[in-house]
LONU-717689 format. One record per atom (N, C-alpha, C): residue in one letter; x, y, z. Coordinates in steps of 0.02 Angstrom, whole numbers, plus 50000, padded with zeros to 5 digits. Layout:
AXYZ/...
# end
This chain:
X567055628055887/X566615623655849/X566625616755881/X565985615655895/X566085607055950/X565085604055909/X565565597255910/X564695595555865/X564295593055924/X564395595955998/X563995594556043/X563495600756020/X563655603855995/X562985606255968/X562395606755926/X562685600455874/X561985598955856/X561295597955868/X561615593255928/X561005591356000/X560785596956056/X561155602356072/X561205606156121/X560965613056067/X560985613356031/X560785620956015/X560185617755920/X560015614155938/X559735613655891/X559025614255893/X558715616055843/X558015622655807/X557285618555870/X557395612755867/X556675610155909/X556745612655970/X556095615055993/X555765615156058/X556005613156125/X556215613156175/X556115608156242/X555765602156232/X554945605356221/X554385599156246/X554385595956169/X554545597656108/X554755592956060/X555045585756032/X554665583456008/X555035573156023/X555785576655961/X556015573455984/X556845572355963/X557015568955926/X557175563455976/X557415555155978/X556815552355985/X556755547955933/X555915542055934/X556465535655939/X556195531755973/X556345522955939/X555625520355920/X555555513455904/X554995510955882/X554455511255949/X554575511756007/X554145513256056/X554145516756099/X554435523056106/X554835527456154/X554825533856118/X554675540756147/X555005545256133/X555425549956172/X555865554156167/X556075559556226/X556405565456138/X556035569256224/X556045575656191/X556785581556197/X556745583456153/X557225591156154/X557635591256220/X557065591156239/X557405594356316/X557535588556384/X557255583356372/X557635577356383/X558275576756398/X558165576456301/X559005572456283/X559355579256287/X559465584956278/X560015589256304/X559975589056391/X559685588056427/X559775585556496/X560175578656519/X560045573456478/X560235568456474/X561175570556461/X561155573856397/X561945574956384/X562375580756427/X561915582556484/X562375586956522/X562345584956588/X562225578156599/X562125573856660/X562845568756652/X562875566456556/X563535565256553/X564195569256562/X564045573456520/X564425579656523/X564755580956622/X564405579956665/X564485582356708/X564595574856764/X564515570356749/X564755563156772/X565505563856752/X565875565756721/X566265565356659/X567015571256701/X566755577256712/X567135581656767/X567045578956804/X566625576856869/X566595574256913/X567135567956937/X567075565156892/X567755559156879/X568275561156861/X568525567056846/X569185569556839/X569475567056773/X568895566256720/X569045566756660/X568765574556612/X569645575256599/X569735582956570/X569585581056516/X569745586456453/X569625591156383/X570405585156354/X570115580456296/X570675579056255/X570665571156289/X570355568456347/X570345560756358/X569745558456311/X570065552056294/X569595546456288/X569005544356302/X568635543256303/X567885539656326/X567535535456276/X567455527056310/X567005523656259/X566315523656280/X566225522656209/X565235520556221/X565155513056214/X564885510756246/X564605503356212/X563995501656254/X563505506356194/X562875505956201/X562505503256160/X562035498856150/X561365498156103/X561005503856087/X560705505156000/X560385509155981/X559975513556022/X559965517256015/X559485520856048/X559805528656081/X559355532256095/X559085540356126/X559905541856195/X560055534356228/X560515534756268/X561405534456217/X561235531956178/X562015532856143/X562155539056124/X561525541356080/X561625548856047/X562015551856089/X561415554156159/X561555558956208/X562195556656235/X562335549956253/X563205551656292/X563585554456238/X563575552756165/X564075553156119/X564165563056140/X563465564656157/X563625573156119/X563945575556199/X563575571456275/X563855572756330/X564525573856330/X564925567356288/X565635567556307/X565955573956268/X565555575556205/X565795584856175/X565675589856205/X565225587256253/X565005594156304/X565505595556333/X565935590556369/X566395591756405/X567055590956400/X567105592756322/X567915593656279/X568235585956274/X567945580856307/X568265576256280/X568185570356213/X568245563756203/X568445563256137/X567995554156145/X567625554556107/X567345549656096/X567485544556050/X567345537856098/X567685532356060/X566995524256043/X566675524356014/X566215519855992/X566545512856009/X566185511456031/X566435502556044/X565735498556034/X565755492455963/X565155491055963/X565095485656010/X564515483056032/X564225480156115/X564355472556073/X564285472455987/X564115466055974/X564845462855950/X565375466155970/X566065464255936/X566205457255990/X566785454555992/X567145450456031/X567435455256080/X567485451156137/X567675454256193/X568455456456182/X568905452956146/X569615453956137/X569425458056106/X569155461256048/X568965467855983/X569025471856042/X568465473056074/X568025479356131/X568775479056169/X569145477356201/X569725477156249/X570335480456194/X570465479356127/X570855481656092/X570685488856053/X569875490356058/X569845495856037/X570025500556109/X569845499556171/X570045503556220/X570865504956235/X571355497156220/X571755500356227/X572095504356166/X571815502056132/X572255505556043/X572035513456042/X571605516456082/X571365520956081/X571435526256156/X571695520856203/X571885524456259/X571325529056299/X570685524756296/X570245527056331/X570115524056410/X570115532656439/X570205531456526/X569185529556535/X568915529956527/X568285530056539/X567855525356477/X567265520956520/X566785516956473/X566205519956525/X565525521656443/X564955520256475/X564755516456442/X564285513056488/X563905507456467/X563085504356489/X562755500256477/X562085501356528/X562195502056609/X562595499956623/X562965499856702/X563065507456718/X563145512456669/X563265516556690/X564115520356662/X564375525756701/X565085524756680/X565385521656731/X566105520056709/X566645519156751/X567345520556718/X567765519256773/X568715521756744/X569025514756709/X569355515656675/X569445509156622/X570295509856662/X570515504656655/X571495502856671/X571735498556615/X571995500456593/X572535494956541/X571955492856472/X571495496656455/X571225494456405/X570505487456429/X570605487456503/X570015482256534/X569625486456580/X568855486356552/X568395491356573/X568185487856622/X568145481556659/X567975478756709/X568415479056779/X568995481756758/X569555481556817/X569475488356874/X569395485956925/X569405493656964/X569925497056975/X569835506856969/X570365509056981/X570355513957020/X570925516057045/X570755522357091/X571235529957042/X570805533157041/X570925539256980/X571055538456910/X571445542756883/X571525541556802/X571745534856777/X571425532756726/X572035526356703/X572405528656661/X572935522556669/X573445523156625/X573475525356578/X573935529856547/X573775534956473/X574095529356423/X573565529556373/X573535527356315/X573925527556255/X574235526156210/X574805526656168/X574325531256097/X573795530556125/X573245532956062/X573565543356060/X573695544456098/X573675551656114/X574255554156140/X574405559956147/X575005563256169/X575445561156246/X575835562356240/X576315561156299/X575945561156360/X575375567956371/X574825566756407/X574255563556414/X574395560856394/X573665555356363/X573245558956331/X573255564156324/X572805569556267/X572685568156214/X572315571356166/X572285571456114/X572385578456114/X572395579956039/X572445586656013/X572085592756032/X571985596956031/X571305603556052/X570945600255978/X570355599555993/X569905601355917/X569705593455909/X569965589455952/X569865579755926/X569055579555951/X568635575055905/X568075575655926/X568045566555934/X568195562255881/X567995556155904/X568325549755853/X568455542255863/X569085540355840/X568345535655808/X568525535555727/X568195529655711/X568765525055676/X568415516855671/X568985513755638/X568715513755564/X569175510655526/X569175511155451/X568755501255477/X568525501155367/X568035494955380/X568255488455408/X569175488855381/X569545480555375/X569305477955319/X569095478755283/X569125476255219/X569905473455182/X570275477555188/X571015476155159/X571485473655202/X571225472755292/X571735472855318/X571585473555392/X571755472255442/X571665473755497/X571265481955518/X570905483555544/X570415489455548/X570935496255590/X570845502155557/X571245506555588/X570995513655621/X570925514055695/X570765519655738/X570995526655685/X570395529855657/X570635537455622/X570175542555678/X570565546355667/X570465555055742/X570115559755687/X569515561255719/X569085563955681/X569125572655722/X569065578455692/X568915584655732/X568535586255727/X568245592255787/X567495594655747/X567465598455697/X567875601655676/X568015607055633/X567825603055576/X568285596955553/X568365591355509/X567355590855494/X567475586955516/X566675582555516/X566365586855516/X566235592755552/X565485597955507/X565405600055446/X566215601755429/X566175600355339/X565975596855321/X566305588255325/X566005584255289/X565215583955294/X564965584955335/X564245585655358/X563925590155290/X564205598855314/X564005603755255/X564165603055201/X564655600355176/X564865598055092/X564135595455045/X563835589855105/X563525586255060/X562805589355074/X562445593255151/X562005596655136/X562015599655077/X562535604155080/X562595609455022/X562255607854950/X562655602054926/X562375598554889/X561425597154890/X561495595154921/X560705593154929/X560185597654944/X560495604254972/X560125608654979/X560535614054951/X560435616354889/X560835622354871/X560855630054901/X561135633354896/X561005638954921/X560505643154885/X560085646754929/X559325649254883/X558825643454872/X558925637354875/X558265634854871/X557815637754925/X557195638654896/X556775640854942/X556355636554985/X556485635255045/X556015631855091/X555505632155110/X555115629355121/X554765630255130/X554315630055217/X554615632155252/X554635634355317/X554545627055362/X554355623355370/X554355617055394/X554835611855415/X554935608455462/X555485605155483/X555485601155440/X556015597355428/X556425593755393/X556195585555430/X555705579755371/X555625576155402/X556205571655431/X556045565155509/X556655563155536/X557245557055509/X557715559955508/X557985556855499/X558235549955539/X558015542455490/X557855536955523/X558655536855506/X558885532255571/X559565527855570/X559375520755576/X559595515755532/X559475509355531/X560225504455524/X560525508255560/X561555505955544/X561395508455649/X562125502655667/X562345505355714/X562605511655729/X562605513655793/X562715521155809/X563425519555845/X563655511955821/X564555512555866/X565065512555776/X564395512855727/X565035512555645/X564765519055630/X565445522055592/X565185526455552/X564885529155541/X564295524955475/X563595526555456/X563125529155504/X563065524855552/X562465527755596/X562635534055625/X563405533655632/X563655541855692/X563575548055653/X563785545155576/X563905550455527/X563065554255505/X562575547355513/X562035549155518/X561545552555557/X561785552155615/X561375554155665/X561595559655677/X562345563555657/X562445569855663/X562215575155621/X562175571255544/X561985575255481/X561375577055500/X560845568455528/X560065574055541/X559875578855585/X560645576155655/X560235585555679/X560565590155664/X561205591655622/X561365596655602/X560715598655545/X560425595855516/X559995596355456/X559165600455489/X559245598855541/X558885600655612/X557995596555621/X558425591355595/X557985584155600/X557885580855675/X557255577155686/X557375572055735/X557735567755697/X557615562355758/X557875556455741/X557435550455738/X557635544555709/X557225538155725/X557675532255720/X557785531055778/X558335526455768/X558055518955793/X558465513955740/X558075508255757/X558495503355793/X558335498955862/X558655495655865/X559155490955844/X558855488155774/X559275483655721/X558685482755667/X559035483355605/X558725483455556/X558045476255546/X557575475855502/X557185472555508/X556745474555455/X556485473955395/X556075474055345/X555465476955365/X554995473055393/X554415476255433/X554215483255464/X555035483555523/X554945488355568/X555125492955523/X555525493555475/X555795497255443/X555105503755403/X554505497155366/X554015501855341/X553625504455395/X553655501655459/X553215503655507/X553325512255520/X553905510455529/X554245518455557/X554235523755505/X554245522155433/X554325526555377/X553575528955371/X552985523155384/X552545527355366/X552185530455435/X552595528855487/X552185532555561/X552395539755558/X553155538455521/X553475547155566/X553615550055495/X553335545755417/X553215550755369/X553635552155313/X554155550055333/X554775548655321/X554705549155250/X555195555255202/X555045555655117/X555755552955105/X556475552655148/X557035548755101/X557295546355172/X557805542955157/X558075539355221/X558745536355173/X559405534355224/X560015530055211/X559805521055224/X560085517755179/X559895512555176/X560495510655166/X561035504855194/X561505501455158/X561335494855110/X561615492855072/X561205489055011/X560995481155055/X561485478855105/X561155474155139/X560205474655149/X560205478955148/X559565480255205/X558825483855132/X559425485655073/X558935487155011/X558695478954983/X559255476655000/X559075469454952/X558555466055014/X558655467155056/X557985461155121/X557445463555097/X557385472155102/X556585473955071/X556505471855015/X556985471054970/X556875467454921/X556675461554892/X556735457154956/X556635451354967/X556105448354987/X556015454855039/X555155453255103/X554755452355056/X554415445755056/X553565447055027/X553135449955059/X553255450655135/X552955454855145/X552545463455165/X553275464955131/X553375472755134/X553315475655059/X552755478055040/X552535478355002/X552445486154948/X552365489455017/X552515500355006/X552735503055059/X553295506055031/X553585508855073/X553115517555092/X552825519055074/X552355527255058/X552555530355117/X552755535855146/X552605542055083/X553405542555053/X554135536155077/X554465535555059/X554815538954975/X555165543154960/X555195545754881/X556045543054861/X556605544354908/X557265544154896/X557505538254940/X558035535354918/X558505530554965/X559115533654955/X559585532954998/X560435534554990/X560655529555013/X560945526854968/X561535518954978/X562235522355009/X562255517455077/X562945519355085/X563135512155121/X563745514555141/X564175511555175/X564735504555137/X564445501255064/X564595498155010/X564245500054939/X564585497754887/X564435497954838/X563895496454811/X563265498654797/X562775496054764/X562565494754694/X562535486454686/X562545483554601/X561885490554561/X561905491754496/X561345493354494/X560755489654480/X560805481354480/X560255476254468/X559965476854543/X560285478654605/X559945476554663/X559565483854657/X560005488654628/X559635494854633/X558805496854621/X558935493254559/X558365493854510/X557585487654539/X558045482054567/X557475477354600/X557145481354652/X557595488254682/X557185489954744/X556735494454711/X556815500354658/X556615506154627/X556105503354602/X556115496354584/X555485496254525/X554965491854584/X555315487854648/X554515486154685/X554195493454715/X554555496054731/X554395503254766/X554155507754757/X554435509254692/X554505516054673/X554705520554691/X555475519654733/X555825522254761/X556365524254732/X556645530454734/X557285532054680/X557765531354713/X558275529554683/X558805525754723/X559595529854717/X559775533254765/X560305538254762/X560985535654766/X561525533254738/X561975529354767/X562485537754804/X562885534254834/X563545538354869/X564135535454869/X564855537854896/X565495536054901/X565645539354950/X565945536155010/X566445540655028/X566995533955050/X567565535855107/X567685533555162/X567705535555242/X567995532555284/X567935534455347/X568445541455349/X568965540955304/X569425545555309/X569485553455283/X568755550555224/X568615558355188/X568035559355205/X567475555155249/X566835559255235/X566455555755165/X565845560755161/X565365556455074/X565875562455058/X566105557054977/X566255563454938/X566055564554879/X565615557354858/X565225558754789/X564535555654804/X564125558554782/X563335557254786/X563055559254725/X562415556754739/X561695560154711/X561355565254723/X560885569554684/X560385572454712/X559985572154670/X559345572354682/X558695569254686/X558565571854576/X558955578754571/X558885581554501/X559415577054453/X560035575054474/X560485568454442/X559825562254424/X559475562354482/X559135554254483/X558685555854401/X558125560554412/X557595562254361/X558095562754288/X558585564854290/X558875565854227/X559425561454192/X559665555354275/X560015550654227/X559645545754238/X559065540854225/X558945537054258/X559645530354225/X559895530854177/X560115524954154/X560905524854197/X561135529254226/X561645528354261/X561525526754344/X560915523454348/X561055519254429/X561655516554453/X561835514154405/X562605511654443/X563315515854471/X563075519454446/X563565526254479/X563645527854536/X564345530254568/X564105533254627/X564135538354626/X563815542654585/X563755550754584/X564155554754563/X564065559754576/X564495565454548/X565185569954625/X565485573254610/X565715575854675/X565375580054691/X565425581154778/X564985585954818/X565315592354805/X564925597954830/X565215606054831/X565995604354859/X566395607354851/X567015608254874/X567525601454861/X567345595654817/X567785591554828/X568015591154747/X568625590754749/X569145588754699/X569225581254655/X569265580654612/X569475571754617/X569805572354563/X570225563554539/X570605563454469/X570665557954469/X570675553354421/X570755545054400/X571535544254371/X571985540854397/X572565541454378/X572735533154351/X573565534354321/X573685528354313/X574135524454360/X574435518554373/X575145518954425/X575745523754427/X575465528154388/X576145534054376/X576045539454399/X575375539354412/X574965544554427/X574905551554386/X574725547954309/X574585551454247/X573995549054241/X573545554554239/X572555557654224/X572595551654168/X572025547654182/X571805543954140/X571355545954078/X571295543554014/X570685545853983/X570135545453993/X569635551453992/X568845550354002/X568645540354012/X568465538554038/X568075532754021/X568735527254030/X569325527954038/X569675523454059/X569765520854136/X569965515154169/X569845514254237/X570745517054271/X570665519454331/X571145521654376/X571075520154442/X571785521854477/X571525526354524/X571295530754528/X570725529154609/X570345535154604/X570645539354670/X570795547554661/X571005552754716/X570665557154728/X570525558854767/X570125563154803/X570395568654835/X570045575554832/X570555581554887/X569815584454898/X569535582454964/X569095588054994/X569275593555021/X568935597655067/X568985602355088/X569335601655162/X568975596055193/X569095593155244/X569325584755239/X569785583855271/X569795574555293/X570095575755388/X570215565855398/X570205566255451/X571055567955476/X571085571155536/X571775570855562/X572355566755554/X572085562055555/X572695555755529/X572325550755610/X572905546155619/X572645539355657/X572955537855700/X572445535255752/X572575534855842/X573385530855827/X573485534755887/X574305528855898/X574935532055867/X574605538155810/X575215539755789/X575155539255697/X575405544555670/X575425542555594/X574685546455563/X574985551655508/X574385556255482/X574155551955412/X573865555455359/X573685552655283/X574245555755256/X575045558355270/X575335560155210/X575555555055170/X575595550455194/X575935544455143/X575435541555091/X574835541555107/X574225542255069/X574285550255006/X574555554355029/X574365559854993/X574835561054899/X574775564654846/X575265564654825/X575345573954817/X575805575854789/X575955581954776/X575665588054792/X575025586654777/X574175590254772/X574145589954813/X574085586154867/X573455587154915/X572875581354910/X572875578154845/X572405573554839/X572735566454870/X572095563954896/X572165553354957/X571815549254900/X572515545454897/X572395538854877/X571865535754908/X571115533754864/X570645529954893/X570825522654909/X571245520954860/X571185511954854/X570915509854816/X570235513754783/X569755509654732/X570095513654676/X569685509154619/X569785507854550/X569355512354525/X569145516954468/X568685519254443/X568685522054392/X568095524154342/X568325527054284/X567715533054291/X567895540054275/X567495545454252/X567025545654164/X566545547454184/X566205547054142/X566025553954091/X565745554254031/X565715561253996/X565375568254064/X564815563554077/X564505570254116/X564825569554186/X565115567054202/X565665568454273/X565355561954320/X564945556954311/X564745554154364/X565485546654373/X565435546254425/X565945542754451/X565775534454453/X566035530654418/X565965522454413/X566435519454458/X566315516554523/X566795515254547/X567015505454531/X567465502654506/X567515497254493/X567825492654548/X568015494454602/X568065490354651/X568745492854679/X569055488654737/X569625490354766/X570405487954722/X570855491454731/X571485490354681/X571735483854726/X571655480754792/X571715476654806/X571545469854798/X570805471554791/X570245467954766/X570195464054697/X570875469654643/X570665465854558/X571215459354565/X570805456454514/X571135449154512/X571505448754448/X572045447254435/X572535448354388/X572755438454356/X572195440254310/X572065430554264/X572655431154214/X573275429254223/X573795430754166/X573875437754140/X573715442254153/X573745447854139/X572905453254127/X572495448454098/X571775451654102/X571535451354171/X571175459454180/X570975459854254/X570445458654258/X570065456954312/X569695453154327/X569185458554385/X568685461954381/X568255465954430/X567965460254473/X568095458954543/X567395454154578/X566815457354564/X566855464854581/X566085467354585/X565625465554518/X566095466254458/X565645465154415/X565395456554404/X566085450754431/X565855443754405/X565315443754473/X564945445154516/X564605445054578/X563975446654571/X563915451854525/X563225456454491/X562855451254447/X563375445254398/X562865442754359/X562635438054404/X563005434354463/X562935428654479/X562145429654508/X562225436554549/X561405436354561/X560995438054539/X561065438254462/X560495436754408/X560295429954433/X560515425254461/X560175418454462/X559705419954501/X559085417254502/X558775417754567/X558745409854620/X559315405054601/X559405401054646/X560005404654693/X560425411154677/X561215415454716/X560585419254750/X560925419154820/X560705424254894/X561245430654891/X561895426354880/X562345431154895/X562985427254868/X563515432654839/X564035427854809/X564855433354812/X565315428154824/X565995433554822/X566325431854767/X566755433154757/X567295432054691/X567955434554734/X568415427154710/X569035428654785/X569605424454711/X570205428354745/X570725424554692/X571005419454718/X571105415054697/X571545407754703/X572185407054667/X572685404954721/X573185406954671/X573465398654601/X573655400354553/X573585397154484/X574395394954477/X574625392354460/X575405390354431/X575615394254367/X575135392454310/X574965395454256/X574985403254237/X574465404954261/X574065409354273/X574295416454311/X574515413554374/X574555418954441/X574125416554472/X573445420254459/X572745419454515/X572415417454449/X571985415354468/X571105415054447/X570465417554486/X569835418354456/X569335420854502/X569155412154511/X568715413154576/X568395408054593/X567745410454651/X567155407454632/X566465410154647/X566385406154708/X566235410954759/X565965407854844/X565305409554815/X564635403154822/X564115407454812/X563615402154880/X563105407154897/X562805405654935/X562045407054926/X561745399154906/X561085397454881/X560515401354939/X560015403254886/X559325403254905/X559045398054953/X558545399554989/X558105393555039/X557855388054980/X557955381754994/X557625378454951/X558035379354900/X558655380454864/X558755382454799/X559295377354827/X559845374454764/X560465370454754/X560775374654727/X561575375754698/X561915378254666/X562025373854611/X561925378554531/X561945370254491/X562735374354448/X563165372054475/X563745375354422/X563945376154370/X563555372054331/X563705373654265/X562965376254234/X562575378654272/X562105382254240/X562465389154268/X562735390554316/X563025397654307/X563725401254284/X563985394354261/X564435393554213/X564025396354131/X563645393454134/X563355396054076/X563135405154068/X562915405254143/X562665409754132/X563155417854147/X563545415554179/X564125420754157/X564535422254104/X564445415954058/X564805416153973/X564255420153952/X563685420553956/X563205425453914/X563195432753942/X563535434653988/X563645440954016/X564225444654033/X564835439254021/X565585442354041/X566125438953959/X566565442153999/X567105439453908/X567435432753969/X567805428353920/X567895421453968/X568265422553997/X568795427054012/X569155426954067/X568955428454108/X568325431954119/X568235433354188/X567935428654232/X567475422154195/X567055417054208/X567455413654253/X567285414754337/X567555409654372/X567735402554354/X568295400154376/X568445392854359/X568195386754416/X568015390654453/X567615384854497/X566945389554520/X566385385454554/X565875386154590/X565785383754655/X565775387854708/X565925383654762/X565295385554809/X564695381054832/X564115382354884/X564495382754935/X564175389454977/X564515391455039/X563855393555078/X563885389955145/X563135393355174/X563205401755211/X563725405255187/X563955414155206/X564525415655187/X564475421155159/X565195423055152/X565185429955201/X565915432055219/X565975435555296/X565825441755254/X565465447255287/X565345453955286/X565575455255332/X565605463355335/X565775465055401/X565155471855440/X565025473855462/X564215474855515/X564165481055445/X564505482755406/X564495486755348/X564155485255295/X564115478855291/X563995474355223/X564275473255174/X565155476455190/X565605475055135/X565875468855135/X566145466055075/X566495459655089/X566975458055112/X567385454055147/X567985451555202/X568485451055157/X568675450355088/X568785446055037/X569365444255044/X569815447555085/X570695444055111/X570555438255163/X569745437955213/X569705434255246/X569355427555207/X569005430055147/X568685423055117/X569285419955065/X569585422455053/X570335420455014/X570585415955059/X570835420555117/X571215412655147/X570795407055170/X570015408155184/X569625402955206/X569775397755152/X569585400155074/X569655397055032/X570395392355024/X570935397955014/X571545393554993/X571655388955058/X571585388355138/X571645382955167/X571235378755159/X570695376355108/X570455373055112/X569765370355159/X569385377055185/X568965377555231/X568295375955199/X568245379055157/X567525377755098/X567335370955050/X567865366555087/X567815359955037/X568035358554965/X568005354954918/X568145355154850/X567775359654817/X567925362154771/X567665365254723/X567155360554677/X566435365754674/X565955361354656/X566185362354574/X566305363054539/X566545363954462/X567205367954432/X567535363654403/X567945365954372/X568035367754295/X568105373954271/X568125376354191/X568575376154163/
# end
């Protein structure tokens, strides 16, 4: 089982378009030419079954194909995005112990984790992999986790692994016995990089799904309807960054013949939800996963028609996955109370480059500690309340950011806003609001002082308001919030515009 075959044995034609970008197409038979030109650059260089290889490519028809080249030829792919810092791109090669980079230049042999250095034969083996610089039989490709909590961590993905997660959630979406109706499956657009996750996770699901593709250079409002209504497009993945811009564009107006969205990669409020569903008329699917399990809770399109009032959810679990909301004792919480949330799929990932699996993550079961917070609902759909790192603890009442964040952009002078703890004498912590104004708009603090007393109980009401022209995301669109904490407590963001 190698997911170089999605691309290599999949249902289209030769002379069939494939891979589209916004001005380009190549076909079927192209891009499986293309990936056995890598594939065969790849032996040629005296890189075996179980090495390393980075990509650090821009979107497009050439990333796909090396990604599936380097499965052609048993070895193990390593994403490096082109737009990181040069120290990032140099620490993912060596943290990962990749002998080989391609890049628009072409490939070459990497030494010591520096893809610019010349070498003569293998480089130096990597701490990422076995005594031989190997990886395992079965390693297909190393993604990192977001950094959200913490410095970002290389996880070893197999193929075996990842086609599950792939089929879990088809399954779902396509039950067994639905009847098809003989016709390809319209393409699946990627609008996320193809060096995170999302886009890789995406671009494999659509041709396992036996989709083209449409992948966009970088997201953009415009191009976005251009492509949906050229190539037809009835659902597509959207991360909520990129729901709220259309949301925003005045001048994107219908999305047609557009019917479904799937939120991934962060949490989606259901107020941003509903701003996109109701300009659109687009139904809005949320999901969960992580890098380490795969999606493991979603939507499907019959959840949407029958709950509409639970948008805020992230779904229900997929075919084959397990879950349970616990307490710190790891005693099942009541229906409707918040926990941890655990998870036991069918599949997760191997464990992480360098050394070190998920058992310490695991408990008794078999079920991984997510990190987030959540509470189950009567009909099973999953509320996720944010990260256990993430809650803010005001004298003892806890404090959700996600939820003090949701009212703030009820204002329509808030673009975007975090909720970060500060630490209190009193207290412990307190919340305190990074918010970052509209064009033309001021932050008036005690009008959103006000306006979070009419929507939260008072402890949760930030004690200050602070205008910030960004708060850090990361190419995910999740929030930094250990990195806007310390921005904050050194004193980087200036005084606090109000105090409560």
């Amino acid at each position: 089982m190698n997911l170089a075959g999605v691309l290599m044995d999949h249902p289209a034609a030769d002379a069939d378009g494939l891979l589209f970008t916004v001005d380009t197409t190549t076909t079927a038979g192209q891009a499986r030419a293309m990936a056995a030109e890598v594939a065969g650059t790849l032996r040629r260089a005296g890189v075996g079954p179980g090495r390393a290889v980075a990509v650090r490519l821009p979107n497009g028809p050439d990333a796909v194909c090396a990604m599936a080249g380097i499965w052609l030829a048993g070895a193990v792919f390593v994403p490096v995005n082109p737009r990181a810092a040069a120290v990032e791109q140099r620490h993912m090669l060596e943290a990962t112990g990749a002998v080989g980079l391609i890049d628009p230049d072409g490939f070459r042999i990497v030494t010591d984790g520096d893809a610019d250095a010349e070498a003569d034969g293998d480089a130096a083996d990597g701490d990422a992999a076995g005594d031989d610089g190997r990886y395992p039989d079965g390693s297909a490709f190393v993604l990192w986790t977001s950094g959200t909590t913490g410095p970002p961590k290389p996880i070893v993905h197999t193929h075996q692994a990842y086609l599950e997660m792939i089929d879990r959630v088809l399954h779902t979406l396509r039950p067994a016995g639905r009847r098809r109706s003989g016709r390809p499956p319209t393409p699946n657009l990627i609008p996320t990089s193809l060096a995170l996750n999302s886009g890789i996770y995406n671009a494999i699901f659509g041709l396992r799904a036996g989709a083209a593709l449409v992948i966009m250079a970088g997201f953009d409002p415009q191009t976005f309807a251009v492509l949906v209504r050229r190539h037809g497009i009835r659902s597509t993945v959207l991360p909520p960054a990129s729901l709220v811009a259309l949301a925003d564009a005045d001048d994107v107006t219908d999305l047609a013949p557009l019917r479904y969205v799937r939120s991934i990669t962060a949490p989606l409020s259901a107020l941003q939800g509903r701003r996109f569903a109701d300009k659109f008329g687009v139904a809005v699917l949320n999901s969960y996963g992580q890098a380490e399990l795969g999606e493991v809770v979603g939507w499907t399109a019959a959840d949407a028609r029958a709950h509409p009032e639970k948008l805020g959810a992230a779904g229900r679990p997929h075919s084959g996955v397990d879950l349970k909301v616990v307490d710190d004792d790891g005693v099942a919480v009541p229906t409707g109370a918040v926990g941890r949330l655990l998870v036991r799929p069918g599949r997760m990932a191997a464990g992480y480059a360098g050394g070190g699996d998920l058992g310490d993550r695991l408990d008794a079961e078999g079920y991984l500690d997510t990190g987030d917070l959540a509470r189950l609902d009567v009909d099973g759909f999953v509320w996720i309340e944010g990260r256990g790192g993430d809650l803010i603890n005001r004298g003892g009442n806890k404090v959700f950011p996600e939820q003090v964040e949701e009212v703030l952009r009820l204002s329509p002078a808030v673009a975007d806003a975090a909720v970060v703890p500060a630490a209190n004498d009193r207290l412990g912590e307190v919340p305190v609001a990074l918010v970052v104004p509209r064009d033309g708009a001021t932050v008036d603090p005690a009008g959103l002082e006000r306006l979070c007393r009419r929507h939260l109980s008072p402890y949760k009401v930030p004690v200050s308001f602070v205008a910030v022209p960004q708060v850090a995301r990361n190419e995910a669109g999740k929030l930094l919030r250990a990195q806007l904490a310390g921005a904050l407590a050194a004193g980087r963001f200036g005084p606090a515009g109000h105090t409560t």
